[in-house]
MMTF fields as JSON, N, C-alpha, C and O atoms, coordinates in Angstrom:
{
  "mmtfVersion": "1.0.0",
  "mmtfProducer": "UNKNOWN",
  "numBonds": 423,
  "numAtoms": 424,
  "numGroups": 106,
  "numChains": 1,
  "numModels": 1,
  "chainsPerModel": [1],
  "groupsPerChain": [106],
  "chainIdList": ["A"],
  "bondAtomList": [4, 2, 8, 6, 12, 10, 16, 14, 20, 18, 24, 22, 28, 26, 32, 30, 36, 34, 40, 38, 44, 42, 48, 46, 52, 50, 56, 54, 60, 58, 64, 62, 68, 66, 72, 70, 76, 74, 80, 78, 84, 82, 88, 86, 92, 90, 96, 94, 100, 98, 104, 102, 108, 106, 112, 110, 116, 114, 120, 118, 124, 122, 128, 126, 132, 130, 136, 134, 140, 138, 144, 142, 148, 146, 152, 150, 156, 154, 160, 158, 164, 162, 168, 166, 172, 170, 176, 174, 180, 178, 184, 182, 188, 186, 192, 190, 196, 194, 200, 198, 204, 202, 208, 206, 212, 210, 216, 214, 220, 218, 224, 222, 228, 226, 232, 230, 236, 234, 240, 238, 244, 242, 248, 246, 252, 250, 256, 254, 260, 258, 264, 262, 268, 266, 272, 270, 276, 274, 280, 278, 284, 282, 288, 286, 292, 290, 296, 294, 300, 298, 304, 302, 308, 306, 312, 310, 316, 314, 320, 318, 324, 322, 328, 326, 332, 330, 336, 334, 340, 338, 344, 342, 348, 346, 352, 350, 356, 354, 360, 358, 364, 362, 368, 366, 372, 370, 376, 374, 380, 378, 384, 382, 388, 386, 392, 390, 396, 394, 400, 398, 404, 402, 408, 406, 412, 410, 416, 414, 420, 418],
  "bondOrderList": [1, 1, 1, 1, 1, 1, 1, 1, 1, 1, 1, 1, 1, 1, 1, 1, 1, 1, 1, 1, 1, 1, 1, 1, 1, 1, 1, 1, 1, 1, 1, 1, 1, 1, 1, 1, 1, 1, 1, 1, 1, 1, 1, 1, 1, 1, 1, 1, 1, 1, 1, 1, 1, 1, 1, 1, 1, 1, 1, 1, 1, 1, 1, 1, 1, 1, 1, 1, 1, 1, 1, 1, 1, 1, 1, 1, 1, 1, 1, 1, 1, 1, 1, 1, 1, 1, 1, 1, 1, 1, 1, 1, 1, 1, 1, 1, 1, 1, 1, 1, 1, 1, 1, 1, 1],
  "groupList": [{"groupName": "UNK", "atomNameList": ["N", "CA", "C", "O"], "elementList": ["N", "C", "C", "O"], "formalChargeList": [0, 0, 0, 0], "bondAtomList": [1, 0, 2, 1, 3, 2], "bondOrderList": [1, 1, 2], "singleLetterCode": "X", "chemCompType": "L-PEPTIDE LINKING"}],
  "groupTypeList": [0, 0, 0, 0, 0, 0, 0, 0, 0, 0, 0, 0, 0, 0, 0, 0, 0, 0, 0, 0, 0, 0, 0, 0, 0, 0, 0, 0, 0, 0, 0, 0, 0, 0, 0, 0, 0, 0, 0, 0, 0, 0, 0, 0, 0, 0, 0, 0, 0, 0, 0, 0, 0, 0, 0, 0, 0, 0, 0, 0, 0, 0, 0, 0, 0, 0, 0, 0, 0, 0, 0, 0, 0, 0, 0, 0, 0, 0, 0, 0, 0, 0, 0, 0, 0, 0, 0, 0, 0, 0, 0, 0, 0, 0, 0, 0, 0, 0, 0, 0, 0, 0, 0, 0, 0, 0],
  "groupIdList": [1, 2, 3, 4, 5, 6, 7, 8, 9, 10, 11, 12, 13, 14, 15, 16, 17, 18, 19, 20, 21, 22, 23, 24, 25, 26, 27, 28, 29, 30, 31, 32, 33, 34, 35, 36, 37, 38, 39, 40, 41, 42, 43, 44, 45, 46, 47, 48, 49, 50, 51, 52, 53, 54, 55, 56, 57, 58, 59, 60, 61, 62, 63, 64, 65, 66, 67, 68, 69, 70, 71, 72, 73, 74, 75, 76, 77, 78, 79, 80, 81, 82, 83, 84, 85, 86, 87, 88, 89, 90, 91, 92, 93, 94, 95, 96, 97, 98, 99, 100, 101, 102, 103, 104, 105, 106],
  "secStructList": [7, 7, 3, 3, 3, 3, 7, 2, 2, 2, 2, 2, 2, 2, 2, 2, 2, 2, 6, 2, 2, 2, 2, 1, 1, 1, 7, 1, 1, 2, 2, 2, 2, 2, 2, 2, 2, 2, 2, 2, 2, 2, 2, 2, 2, 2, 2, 6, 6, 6, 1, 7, 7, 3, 3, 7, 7, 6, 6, 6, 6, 6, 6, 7, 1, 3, 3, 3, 3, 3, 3, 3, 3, 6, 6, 3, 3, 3, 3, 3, 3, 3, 3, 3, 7, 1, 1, 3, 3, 3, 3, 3, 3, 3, 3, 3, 6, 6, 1, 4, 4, 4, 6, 6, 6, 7],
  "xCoordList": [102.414, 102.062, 102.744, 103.967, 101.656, 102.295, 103.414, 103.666, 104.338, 105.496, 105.366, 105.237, 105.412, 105.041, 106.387, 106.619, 107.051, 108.063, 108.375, 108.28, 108.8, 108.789, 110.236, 111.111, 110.493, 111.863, 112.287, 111.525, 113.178, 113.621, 112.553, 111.71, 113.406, 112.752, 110.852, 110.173, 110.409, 108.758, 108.444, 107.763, 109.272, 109.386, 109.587, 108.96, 110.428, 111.111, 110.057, 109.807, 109.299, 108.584, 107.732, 107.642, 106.956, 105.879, 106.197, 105.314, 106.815, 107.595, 107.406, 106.933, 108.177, 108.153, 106.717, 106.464, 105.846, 104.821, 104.138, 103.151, 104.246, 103.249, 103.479, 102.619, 104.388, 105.175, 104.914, 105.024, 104.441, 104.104, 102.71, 102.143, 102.198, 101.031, 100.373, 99.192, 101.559, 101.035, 101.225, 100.654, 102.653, 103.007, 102.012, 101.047, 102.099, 101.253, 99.865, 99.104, 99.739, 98.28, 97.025, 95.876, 97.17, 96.135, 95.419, 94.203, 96.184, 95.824, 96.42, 97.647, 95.451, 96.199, 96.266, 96.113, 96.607, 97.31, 97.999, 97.612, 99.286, 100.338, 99.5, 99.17, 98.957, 98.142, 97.25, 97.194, 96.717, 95.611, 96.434, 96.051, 97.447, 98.319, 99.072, 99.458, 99.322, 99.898, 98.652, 98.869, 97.277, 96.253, 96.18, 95.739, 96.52, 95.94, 97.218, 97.037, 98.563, 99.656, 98.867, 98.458, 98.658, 98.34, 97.649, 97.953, 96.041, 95.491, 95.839, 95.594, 96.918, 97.399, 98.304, 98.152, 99.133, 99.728, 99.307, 99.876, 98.04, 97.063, 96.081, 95.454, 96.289, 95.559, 96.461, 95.892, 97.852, 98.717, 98.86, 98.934, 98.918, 99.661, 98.207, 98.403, 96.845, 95.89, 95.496, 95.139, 95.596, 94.677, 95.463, 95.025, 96.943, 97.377, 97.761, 98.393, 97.403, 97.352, 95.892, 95.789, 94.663, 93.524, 92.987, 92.384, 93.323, 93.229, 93.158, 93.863, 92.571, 93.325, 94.152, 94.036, 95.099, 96.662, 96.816, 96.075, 97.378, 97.57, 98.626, 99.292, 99.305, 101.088, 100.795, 99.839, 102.077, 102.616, 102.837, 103.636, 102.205, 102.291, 103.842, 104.706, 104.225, 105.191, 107.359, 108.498, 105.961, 106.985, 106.852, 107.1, 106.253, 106.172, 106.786, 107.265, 106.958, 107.955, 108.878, 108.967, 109.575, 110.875, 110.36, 111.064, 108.963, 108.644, 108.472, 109.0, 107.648, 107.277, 106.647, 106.15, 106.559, 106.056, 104.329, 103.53, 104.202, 102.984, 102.184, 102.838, 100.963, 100.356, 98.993, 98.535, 98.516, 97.347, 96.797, 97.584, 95.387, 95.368, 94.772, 94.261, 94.805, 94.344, 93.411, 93.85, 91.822, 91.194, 90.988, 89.893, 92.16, 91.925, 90.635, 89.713, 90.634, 89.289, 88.699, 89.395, 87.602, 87.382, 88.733, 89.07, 89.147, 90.49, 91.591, 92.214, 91.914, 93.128, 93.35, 93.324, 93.49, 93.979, 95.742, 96.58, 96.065, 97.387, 97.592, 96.717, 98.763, 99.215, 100.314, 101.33, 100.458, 101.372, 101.618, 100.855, 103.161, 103.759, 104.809, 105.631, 104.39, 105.597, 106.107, 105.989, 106.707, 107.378, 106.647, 106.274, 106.406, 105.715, 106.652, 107.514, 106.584, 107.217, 106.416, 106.269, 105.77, 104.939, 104.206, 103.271, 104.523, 103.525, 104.333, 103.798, 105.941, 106.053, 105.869, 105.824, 105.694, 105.384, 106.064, 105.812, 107.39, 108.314, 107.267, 106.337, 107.655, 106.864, 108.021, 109.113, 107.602, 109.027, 108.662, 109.601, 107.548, 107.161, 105.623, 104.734, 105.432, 104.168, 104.121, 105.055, 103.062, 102.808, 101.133, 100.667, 100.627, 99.293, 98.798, 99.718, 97.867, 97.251, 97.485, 96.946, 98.354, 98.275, 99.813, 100.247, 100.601, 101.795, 102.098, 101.329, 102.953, 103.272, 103.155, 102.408, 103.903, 103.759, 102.647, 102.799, 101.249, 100.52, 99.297, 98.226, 99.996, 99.214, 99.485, 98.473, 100.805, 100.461, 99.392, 99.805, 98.567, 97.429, 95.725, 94.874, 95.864, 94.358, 95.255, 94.87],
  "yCoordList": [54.493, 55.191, 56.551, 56.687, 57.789, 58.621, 58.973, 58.112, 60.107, 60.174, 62.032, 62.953, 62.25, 63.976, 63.99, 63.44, 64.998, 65.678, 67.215, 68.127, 67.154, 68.8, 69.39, 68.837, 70.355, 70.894, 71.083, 70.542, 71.547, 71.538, 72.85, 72.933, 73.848, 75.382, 75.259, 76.238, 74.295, 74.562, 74.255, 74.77, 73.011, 72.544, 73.187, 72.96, 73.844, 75.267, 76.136, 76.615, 76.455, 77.155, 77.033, 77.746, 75.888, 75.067, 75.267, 75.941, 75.028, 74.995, 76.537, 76.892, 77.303, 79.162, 79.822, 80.997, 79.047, 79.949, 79.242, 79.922, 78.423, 77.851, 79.131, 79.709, 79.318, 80.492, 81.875, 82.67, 81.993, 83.599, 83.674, 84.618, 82.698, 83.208, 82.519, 82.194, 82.32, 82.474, 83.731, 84.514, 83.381, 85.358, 86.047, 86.228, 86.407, 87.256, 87.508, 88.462, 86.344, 86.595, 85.945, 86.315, 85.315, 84.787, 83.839, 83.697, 83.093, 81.798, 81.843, 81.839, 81.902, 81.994, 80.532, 80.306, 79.612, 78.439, 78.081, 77.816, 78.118, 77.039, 75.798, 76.173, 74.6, 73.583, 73.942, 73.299, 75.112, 75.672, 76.309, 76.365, 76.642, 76.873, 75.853, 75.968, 74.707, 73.843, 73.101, 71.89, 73.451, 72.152, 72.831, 72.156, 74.187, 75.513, 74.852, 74.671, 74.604, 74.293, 72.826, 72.517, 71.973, 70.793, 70.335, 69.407, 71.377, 71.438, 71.168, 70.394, 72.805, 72.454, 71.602, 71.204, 71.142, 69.803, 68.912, 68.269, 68.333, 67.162, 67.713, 67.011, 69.17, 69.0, 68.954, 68.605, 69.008, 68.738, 67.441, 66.764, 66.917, 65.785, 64.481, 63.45, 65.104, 64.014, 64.521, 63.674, 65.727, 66.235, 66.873, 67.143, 67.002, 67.225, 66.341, 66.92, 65.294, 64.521, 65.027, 65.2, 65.256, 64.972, 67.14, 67.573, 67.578, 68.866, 69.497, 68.877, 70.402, 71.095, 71.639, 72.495, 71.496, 72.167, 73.735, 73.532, 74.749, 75.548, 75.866, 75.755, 76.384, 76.765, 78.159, 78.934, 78.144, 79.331, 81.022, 81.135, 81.759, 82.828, 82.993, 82.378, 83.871, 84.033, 84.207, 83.746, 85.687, 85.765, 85.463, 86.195, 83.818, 83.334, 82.245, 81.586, 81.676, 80.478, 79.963, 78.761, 80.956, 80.428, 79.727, 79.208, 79.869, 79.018, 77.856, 76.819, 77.909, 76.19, 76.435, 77.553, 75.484, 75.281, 75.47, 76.156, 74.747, 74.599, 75.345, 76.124, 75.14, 75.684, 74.868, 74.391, 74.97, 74.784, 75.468, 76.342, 75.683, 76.584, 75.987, 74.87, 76.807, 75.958, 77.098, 78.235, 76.915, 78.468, 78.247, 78.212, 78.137, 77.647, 78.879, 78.508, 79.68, 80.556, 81.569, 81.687, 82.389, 83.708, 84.645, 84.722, 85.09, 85.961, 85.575, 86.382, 84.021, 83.627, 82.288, 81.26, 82.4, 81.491, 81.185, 82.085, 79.669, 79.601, 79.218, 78.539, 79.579, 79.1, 78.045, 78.514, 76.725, 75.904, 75.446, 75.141, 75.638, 75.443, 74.22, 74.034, 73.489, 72.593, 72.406, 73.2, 70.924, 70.406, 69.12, 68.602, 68.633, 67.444, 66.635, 67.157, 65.197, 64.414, 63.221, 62.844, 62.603, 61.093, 61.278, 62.071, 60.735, 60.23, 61.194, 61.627, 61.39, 62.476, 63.568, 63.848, 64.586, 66.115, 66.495, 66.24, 67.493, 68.259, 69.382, 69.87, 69.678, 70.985, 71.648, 71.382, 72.696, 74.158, 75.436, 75.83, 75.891, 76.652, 77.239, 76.849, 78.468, 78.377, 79.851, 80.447, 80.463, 82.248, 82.33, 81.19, 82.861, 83.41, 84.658, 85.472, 85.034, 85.672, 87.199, 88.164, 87.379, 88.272, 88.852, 89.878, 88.153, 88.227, 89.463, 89.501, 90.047, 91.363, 90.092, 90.165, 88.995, 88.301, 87.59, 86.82, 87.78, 87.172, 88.1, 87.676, 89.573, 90.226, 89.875, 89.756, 89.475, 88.26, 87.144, 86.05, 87.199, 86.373, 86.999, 86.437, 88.177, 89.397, 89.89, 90.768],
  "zCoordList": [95.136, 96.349, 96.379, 96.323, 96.494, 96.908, 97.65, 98.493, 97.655, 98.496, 99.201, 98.395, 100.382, 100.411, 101.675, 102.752, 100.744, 101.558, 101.649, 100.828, 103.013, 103.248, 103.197, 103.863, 102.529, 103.438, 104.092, 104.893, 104.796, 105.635, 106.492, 107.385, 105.346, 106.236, 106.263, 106.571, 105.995, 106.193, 107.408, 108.295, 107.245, 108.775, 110.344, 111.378, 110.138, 110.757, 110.879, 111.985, 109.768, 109.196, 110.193, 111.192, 109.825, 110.86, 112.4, 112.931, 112.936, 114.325, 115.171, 116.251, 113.808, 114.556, 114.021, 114.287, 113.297, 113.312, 114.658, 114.94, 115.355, 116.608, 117.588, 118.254, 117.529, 118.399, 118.519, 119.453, 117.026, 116.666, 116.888, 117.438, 116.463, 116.846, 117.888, 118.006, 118.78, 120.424, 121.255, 122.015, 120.501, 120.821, 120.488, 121.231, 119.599, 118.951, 119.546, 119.389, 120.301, 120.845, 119.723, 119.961, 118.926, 117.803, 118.643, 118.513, 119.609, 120.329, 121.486, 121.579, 122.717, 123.951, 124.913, 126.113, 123.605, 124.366, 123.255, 122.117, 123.841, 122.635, 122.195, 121.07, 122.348, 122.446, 120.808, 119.76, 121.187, 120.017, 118.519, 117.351, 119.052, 117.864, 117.211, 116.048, 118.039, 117.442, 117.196, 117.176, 116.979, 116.461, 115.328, 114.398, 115.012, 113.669, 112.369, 111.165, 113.261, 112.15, 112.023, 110.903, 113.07, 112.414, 111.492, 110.743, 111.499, 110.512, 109.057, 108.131, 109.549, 107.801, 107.55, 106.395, 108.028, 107.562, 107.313, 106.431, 107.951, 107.758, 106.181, 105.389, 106.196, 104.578, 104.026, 102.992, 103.636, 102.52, 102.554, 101.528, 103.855, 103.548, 102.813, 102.169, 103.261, 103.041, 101.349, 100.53, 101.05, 100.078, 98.709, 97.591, 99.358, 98.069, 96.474, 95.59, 96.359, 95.404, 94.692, 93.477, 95.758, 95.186, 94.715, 93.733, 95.417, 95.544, 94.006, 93.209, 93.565, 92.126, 92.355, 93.232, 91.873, 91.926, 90.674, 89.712, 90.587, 89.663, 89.554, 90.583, 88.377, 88.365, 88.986, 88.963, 89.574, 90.482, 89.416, 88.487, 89.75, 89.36, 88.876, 89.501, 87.697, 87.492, 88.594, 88.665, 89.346, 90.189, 91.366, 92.324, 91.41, 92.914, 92.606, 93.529, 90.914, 90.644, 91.826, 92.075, 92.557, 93.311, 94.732, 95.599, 94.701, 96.072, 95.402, 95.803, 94.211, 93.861, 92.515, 92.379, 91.339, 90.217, 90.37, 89.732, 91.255, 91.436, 92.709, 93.403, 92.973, 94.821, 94.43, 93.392, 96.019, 96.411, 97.077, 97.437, 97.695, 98.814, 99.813, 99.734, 100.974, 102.225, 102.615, 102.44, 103.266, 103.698, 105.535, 106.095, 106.134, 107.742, 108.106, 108.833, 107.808, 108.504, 107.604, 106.595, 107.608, 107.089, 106.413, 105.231, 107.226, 107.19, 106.377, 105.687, 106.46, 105.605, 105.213, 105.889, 104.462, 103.051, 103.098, 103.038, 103.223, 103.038, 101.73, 101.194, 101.003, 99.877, 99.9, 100.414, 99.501, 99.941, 98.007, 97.09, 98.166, 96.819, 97.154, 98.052, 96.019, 96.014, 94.12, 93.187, 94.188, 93.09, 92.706, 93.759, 92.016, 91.523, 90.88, 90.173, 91.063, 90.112, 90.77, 91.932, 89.034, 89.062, 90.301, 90.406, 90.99, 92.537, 93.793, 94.813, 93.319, 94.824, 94.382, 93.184, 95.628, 95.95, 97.444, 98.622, 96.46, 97.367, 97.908, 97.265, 99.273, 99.75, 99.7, 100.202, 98.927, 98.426, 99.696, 100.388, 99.868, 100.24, 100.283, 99.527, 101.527, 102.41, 102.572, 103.11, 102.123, 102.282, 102.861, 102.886, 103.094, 103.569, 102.962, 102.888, 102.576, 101.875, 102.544, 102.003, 103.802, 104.794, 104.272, 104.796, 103.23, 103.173, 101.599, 100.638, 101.689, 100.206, 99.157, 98.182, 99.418, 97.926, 97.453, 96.505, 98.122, 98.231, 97.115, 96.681, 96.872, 95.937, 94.979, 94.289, 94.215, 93.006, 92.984, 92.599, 93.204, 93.385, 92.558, 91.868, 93.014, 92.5, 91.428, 90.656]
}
């Protein structure tokens, strides 16, 4: 049986982006921002075993060996990197296509 764990800071991660982009105005109900993070947690956590996985661009190694991507809308694409071993998968780290390190990608 699979095993999917997050770090600490994704978690965190997860938590202060509900925030920003309420702030921010992306979603003008907290409620709707926390269904946008849920999203993507419910695709790592259901789809990353089955997903194609690719190794991490050279100099994106330090988030994770590996990534997947997530396309929540038109506009953006999340990148979610982790670590693999046998049946578990560490979540290392989480960028968006909106992000400078995200031009290692084109």
């Amino acid at each position: 049986m699979e095993k999917i764990i997050f770090k600490e800071e994704i978690l965190i991660y997860f938590d202060e982006l509900i925030y920003i982009l309420f702030l921010e105005e992306y979603f003008g109900y907290v409620e709707n921002a926390q269904q946008y993070v849920d999203k993507i947690v419910n695709f790592i956590i259901n789809d990353i075993s089955s997903f194609p996985s690719k190794k991490s661009p050279s100099k994106l190694q330090y988030l994770g060996s590996n990534y997947i991507f997530y396309k929540s809308n038109t506009r953006t694409t999340w990148y979610i990197f982790f670590e693999k071993r046998a049946t578990n998968f560490l979540i290392t780290g989480i960028i968006n296509n909106h992000c400078e390190e995200a031009k290692e990608f084109k």
